[in-house]
N, C-alpha and C positions, 0 to 999 in steps of 0.2 A: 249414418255417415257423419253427421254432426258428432258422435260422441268417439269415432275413429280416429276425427281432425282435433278432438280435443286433447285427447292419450296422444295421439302424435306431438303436439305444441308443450303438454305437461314433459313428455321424456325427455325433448329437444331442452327444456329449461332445466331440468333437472341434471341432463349430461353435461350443457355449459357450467353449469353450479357447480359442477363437481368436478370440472376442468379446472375453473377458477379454485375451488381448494386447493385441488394439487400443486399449483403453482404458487399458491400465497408462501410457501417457506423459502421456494425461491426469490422473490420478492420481498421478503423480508430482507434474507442475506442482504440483497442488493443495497436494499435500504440501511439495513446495518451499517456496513461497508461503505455508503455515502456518507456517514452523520460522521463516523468513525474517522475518516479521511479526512474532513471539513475541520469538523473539533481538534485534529494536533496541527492542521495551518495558522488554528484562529488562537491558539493555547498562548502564543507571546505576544497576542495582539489585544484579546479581550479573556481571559482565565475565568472572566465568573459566565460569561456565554460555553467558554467549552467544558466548563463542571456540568452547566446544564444537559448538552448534547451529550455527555457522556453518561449522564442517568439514564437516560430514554436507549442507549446501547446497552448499558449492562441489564437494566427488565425487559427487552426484546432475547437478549440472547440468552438470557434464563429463562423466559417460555419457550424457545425450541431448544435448551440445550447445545449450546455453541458455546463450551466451556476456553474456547480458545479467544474468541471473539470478548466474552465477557471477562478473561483475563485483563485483556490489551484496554479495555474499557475502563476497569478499575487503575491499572497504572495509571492512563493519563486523566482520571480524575484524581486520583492521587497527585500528581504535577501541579491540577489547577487549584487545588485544597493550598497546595504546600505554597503557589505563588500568591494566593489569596492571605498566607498566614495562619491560617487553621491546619496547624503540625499534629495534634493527635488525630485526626480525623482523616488525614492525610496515611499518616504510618498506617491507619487501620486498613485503609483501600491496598496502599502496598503490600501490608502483610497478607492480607486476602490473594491479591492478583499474586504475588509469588507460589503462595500455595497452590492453587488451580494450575499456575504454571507446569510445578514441579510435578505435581501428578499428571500431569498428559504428559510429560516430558518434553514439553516445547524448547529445544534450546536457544533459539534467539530469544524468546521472552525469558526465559532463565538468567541469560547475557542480560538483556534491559533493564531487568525490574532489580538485581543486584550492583548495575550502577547505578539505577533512581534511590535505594536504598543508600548505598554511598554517600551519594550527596545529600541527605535526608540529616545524619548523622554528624557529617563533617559539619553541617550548619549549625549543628547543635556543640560544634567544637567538642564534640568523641570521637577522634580521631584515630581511637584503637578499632572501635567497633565499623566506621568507614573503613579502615581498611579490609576489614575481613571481607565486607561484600565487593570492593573493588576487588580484592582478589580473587575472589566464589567467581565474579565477572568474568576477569582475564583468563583465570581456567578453563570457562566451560567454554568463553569465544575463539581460544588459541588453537585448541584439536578440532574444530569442527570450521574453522575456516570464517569465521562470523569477522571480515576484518573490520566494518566500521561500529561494533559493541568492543572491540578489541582497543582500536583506537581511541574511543572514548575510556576506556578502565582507565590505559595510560594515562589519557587528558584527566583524569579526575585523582588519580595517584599522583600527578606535578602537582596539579592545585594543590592536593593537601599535605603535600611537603614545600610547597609554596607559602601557606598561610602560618605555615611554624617557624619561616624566617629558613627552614632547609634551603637557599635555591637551587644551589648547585647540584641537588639529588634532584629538585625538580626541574631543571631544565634539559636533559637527555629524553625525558618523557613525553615532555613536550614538544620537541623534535621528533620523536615515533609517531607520536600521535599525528604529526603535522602531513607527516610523511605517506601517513595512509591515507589519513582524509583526501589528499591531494590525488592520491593513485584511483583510489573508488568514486571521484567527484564529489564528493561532500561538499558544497559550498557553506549548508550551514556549518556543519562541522569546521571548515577551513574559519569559518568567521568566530567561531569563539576561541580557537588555537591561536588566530593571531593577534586578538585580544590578549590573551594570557602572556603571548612571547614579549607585546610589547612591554605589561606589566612589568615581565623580569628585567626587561633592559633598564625602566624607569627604575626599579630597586639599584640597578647596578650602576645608576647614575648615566649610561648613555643614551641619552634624549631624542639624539639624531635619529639612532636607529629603533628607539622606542615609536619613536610620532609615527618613521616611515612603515613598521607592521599596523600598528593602527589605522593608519590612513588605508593600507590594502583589506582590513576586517571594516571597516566604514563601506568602502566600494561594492563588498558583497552581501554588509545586511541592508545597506540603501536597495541594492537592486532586487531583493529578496521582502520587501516592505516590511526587516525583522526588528520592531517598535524597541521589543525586552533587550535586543542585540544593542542595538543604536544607544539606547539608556545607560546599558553597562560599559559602550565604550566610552559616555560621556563622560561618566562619574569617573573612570582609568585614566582619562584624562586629567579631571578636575583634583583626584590624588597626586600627579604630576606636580601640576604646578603648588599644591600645599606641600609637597616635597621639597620645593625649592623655595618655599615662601615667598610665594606669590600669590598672596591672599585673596587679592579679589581677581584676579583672572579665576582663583577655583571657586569662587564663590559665586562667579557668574556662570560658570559649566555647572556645579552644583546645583543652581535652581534650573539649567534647563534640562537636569535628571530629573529634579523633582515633579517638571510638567509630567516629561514621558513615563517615568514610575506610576503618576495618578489615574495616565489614562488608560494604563493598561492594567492597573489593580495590583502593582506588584509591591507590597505592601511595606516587605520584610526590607526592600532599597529603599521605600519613603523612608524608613526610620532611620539607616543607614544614613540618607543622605541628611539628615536632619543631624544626627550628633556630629557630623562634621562639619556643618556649616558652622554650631556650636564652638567648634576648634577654633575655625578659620577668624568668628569675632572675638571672641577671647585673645587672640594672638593680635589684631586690629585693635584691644583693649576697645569694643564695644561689646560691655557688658549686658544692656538693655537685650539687643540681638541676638545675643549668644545666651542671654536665660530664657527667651521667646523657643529660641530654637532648641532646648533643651525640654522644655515643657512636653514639646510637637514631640521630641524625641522618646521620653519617657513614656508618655501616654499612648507612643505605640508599643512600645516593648513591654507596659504592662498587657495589653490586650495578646500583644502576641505569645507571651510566654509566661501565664501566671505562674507559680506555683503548683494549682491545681492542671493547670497545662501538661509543666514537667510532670511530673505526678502520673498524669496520664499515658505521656508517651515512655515511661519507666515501667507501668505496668504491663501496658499493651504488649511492649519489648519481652517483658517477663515470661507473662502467658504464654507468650508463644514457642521460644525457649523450651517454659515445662514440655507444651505439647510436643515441640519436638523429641525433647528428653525421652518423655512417656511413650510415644512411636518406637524410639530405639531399644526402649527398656521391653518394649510386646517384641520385637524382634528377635531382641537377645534370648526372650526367654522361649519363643517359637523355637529360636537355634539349638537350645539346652535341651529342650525335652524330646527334639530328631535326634542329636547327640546322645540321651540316655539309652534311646528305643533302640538305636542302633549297639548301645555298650548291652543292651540286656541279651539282643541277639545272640551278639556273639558271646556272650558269658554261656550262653545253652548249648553253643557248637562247642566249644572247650568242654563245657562239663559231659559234651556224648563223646571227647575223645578218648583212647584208654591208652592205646599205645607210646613211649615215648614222654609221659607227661611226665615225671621226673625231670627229664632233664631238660625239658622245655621252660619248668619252673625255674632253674638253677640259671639257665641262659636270659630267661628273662628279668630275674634278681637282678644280675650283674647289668644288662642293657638299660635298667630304670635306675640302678645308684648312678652310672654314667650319667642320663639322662637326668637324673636329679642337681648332681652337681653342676652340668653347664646351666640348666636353667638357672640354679641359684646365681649363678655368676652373670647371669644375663639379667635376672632382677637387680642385683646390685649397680650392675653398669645404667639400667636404667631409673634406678633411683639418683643415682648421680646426675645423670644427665636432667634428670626432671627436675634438681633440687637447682643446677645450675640455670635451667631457663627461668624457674621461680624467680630468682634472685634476679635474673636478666628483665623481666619482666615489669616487678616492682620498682629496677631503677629509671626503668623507663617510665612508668606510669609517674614516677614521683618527678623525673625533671620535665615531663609535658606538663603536672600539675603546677610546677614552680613556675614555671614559662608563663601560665594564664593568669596564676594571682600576681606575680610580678607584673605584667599589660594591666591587668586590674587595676593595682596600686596604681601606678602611673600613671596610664591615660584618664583613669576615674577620680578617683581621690586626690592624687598629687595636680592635678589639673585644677579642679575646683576649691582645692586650698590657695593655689598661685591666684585663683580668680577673686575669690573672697579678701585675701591681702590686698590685691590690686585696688581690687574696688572701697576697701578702706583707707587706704591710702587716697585713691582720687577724693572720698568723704572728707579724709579731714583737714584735704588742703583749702575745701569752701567753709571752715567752721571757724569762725571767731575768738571763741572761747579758747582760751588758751591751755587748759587744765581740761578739757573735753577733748584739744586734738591730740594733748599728750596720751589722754588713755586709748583713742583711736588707734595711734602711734604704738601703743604697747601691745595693743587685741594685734595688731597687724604685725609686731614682730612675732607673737605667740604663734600666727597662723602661719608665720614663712618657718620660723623652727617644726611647725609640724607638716608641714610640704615635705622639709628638709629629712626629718625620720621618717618618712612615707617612702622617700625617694632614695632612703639610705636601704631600706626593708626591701624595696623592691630591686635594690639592687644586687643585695646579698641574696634574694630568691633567684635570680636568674639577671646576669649585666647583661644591659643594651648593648655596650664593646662587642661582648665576646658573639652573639647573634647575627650585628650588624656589620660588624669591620673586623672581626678574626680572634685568633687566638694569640697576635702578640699585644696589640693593643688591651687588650682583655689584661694580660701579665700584667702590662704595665700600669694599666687601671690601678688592678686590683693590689700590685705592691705598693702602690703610693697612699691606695686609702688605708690599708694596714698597717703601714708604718709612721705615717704622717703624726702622730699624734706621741712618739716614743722613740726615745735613744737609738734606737737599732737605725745604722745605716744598712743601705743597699744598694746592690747593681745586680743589672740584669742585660744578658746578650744573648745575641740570636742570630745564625751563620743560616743560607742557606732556604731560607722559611718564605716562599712563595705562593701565593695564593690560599687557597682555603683546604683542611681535611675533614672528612668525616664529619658529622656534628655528633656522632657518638666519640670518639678519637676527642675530637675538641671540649666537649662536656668533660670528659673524662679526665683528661689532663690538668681543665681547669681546676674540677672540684680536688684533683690528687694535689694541687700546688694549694688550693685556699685549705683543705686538709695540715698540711704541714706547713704552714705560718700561722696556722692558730696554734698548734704544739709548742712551735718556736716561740712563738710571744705569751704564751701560759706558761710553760714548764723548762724553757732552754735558757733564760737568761744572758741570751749574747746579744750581742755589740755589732756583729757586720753576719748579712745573710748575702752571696752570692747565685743567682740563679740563670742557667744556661741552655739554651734551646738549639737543640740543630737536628738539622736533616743530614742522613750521612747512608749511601748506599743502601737506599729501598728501607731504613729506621728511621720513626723518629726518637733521639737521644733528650730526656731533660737532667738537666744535673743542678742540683741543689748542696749548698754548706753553709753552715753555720759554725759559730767558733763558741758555741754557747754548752753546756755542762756535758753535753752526749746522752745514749740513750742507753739504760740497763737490760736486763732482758725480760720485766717486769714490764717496761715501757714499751717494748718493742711488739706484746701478744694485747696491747689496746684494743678496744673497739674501732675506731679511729684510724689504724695503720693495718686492720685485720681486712678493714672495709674498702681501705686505698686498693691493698690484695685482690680483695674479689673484683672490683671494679678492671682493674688492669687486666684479670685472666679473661674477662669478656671481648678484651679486644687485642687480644695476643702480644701482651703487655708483658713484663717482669718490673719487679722491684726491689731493690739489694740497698740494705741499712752498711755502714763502716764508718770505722773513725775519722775524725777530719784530719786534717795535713798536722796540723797544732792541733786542736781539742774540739768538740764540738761533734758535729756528725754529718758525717757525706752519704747522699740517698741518691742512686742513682734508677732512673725509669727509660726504659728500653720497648719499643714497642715498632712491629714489624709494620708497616703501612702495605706491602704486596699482599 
């Protein structure tokens, strides 16, 4: 009896035992799925608690194989990396969690993790490379209906024709995006849109209706307790008022970013907010403050971005690439060798045919010289086409690169040369020696002549005019510094010319006109240059003359005038050389704006 009730008690614990196994996976899940849910509320509040809780998800969801779950897991530690400032360790979780993605074929995470990549990029100001994954984004969100991965592509495509000084490409976007977040309930979403929107109004100088979208993205990250939200709109703010040079209102919203930055570990804003406070004493000519805050400023931006940093995330980037490459290259060659299996077949049914095969040869001659000629003419058409995106390509790559050393020059070097003079100057108004403040006096004119070449280099990379305030003001910039210094008089008019075009259209124009004044002032030798802008039925029309030697037809196959050429056909431009009215040479540029 005793040994009945004993086998009875042993089974009984052994079938609960192994009840409770069965259920531990689901139990897991569940737990997964809590830590997982918890870690993207806590992510804008404390980043180094949700790096934590996202470890303990992605090795839970590696012992049971939940390659979905351990996706979503690396993205948003990837997030918490990227807000802690640790960028290649960051790419590497993203680069992981997309893969996993892409192999289960999870479309919303394929959406997500190609706009976390986006802004990954864009931070690093590669702004070719962000756009391909906000694109890869918008793609895969558009056909399958994902609208708020959708609306966020949008929102991250304004910003980064926002951050290049584009607005007006990015404010249509920002309106999409605004449009959906609102339709699907997004309130976070709605709170960083109308963050953004206000920014563009403060670009555009309307303050009224900048404050009033700020104050509605205030309303919903207070009610949302969204700390990272609250921070960014303060700093949007605190750019406001040093927009209008109101130094210490920004420098007082500046430090109450830099509390919310601290507490929530968002590292890459401390530093941010640090080189601008930097500005704001500089401009206050306190120098003490504004080297203090330069220190802070530096000492994060070497942690956050050595050398061996970039390095890093250049390789990582690399690697994976090849990998990719090397997958398509096992592909193509899987394809080639079904392709051959398939050509050997049928080579053996031809060779058991007998009858007719003469003239099936003779028909098929004839069908592969056809067949050979259009091909060829299809390679050709597309070697054109591929020489011409080349060329499209590089001109872009080169004036986004001109864009940044120009910000470089300026905000960096041409800033702290005006500071170094400043501060020489206040030096030698306290020093006695009279023969000591003279040399003072001379270190400090040395250092404003070289502000002065700093600010002249960066303007010839890319003008502040032509970015900020348009393309006539740009003209006119730029005729006055070119001529100011030489006989040549000028004018310049402009009919018609309203608001902003293109910033390719705009680029493009300007570099054709700084193009032919450096001809005209090297090689033309004239006296009066006339230049003329107008809008006329869906063109824009520029007309340039000079009354100076003319051009040969040696002159006219330049490097220089070959380059105005290609530049114009990219944007359905022409360009026609003729003689001037008396002597000289009339250059007329035509360029369809529809």
């Amino acid at each position: 009896m005793q040994r009945i009730k004993f086998l009875f008690i042993a089974s009984l614990l052994f079938g609960c035992s192994f009840l409770k196994g069965q259920d531990q996976p689901e139990n897991q899940l569940q737990k997964v799925d809590s830590i997982l849910n918890y870690a993207v509320t806590v992510i804008n509040k404390n980043a180094a608690t949700a790096k934590e809780k996202m470890t303990v998800v992605i090795e839970l969801s590696q012992e049971q194989g939940w390659q979905d779950k351990e996706a979503y897991g690396l993205m948003y530690r990837g997030i918490s990396l990227f807000y802690l400032g640790n960028y290649p360790e960051a790419l590497k979780d993203y680069l992981r969690s997309k893969n996993l993605f892409d192999s289960i074929e999870l479309v919303q995470g394929q959406a997500k993790i190609n706009n976390e990549l986006g802004v990954f990029f864009s931070r690093q100001e590669n702004f070719k490379e962000a756009y391909k994954y906000y694109e890869a984004a918008r793609s895969i969100a558009e056909p399958n209906e994902l609208n708020q991965e959708l609306a966020v592509s949008f929102s991250n495509q304004g910003q980064s024709y926002f951050k290049r000084g584009m607005y007006d490409r990015s404010f249509p976007l920002m309106i999409k995006a605004l449009e959906i977040k609102e339709a699907i309930g997004d309130s976070v979403g709605m709170g960083y849109e109308l963050k953004r929107l206000a920014a563009f109004y403060f670009v555009k100088e309307d303050f009224k209706q900048g404050l009033a979208y700020l104050e509605k993205s205030n309303e919903i990250r207070k009610r949302l307790a969204d700390k990272k939200g609250l921070a960014i709109n303060v700093v949007t703010k605190a750019e406001m008022f040093q927009q209008r040079k109101r130094y210490e209102q920004a420098i007082s919203a500046y430090v109450e970013t830099l509390q919310l930055s601290k507490e929530i570990g968002y590292v890459d804003l401390t530093r941010y907010v640090y080189s601008m406070l930097e500005q704001c004493y500089l401009n206050l000519n306190n120098y003490n403050k504004a080297y203090e805050n330069q220190k802070q400023s530096q000492a994060l931006s070497d942690s956050l971005l050595t050398s061996s940093k970039v390095e890093a995330i250049a390789e990582m980037q690399t690697k994976y690439e090849t990998a990719q490459k090397e997958q398509e290259i096992a592909q193509q060659k899987l394809a080639l060798t079904s392709k051959e299996a398939e050509l050997s077949a049928k080579r053996l049914q031809i060779a058991g045919l007998s009858g007719g095969t003469l003239f099936l040869v003779l028909f098929g001659l004839i069908f592969y010289n056809q067949y050979k000629t259009k091909q060829k003419q299809k390679l050709q058409e597309a070697i054109l086409l591929e020489k011409e995106k080349g060329f499209e390509t590089v001109l872009t790559a080169t004036e986004e690169e001109r864009n940044r050393i120009s910000k470089e020059l300026h905000d960096g070097i041409g800033q702290q040369l005006s500071a170094l003079k400043l501060g020489l100057q206040s030096v030698s108004k306290s020093i006695g020696d009279e023969n000591q403040r003279k040399q003072l006096e001379e270190i400090a004119t040395s250092f404003s002549k070289s502000a002065e070449e700093v600010r002249h280099i960066s303007h010839q990379m890319m003008p502040r005019a032509l970015m900020e305030k348009g393309l006539v003001e740009a003209i006119e910039d730029l005729l006055q510094s070119s001529f100011q210094y030489t006989d040549t008089t000028y004018s310049f008019e402009h009919h018609n010319i309203t608001g902003r075009f293109e910033e390719r259209i705009e680029v493009s124009i300007y570099r054709v006109i700084q193009e032919l004044i450096n001809n005209i002032i090297k090689h033309a030798g004239a006296q009066t240059v006339t230049v003329q802008l107008i809008k006329q039925k869906g063109n824009l029309l520029l007309f340039l003359e000079d009354n100076g030697k003319g051009m040969n037809e040696k002159s006219t196959k330049g490097h220089g005038l070959l380059n105005i050429k290609s530049r114009l056909d990219m944007i359905n431009g022409t360009v026609d050389w003729s003689p001037g009215s008396e002597k000289g040479t009339f250059v007329t540029v035509k360029i369809a704006l529809s």
